[in-house]
N, C-alpha and C positions, 0 to 999 in steps of 0.2 A: 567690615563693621568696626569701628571705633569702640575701645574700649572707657569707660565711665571715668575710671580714677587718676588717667593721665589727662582728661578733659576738665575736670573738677579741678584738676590740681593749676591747672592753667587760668582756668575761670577765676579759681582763690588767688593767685598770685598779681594777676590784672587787676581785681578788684581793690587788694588790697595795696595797691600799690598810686591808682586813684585817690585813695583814701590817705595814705600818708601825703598826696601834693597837695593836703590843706597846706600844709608845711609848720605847722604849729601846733602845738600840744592845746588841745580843748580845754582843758582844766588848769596849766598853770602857765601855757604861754613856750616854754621850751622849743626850741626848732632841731632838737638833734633824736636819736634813738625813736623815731615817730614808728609806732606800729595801730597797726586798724584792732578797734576794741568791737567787739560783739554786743549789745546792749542786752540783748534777748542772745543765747546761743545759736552758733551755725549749725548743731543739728535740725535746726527749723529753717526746712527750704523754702519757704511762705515768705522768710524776712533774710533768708542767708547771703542777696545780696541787695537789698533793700537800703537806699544811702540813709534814711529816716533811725535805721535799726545800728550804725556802726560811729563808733568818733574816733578821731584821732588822736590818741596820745602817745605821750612820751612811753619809757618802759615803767620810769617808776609810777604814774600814775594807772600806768595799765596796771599795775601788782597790786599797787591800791584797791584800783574794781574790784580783784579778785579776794583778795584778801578782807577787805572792807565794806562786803556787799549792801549792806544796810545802810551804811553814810553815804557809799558810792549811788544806790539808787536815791535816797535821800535828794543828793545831789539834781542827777540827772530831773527827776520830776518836778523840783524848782526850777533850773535852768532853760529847761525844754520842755514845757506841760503840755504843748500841743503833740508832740512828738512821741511824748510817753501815752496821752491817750489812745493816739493812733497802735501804737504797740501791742498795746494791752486788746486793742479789739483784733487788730492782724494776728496776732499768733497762733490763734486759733484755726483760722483757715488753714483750709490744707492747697497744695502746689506741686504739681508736678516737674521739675525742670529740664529743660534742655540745656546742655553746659554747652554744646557747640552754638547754640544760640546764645548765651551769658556771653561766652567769648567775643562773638561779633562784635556785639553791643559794646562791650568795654574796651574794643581796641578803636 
């Protein structure tokens, strides 16, 4: 039997590695330091690899999010309203995952 944390950790590194070949930072345009931002966090496996739920940005804009959560959703709910409603009603569900299945999927 396969243990969970080294399939997760596989499933996270695929996913987020799709996400940085937008190849451009979502917010200011940048094409270097690209990391995958969480919109809703990845302790919610309902949205953890959901494309609707993650954007691309650089690192400084990812710090931005973090640091500037209220301008940063601000933001996000202008740019992406259809995205953000979806959000707001998904988070809620609950989901089971299979990370050897996420795996698949993403290779």
């Amino acid at each position: 039997m396969l243990k969970i944390k080294p399939l997760k950790r596989k499933a996270d590194s695929l996913f987020s590695e799709k996400v940085r070949a937008i190849g451009s930072c979502e917010k200011c345009g940048k094409d270097y330091n690209l990391q995958c931002c969480h919109v809703i966090t990845r302790s919610n496996l309902r949205l953890r690899y959901d494309k609707k739920n993650v954007l691309c940005l650089c690192s400084g804009c990812h710090m931005w999010w973090h640091h500037e959560p209220l301008e940063a959703i601000t933001w996000f709910m202008n740019k992406y309203p259809t995205r953000y409603k979806y959000l707001m009603k998904a988070k809620n569900e609950i989901l089971k995952i299979n990370y050897q299945e996420e795996i698949d999927k993403l290779k």
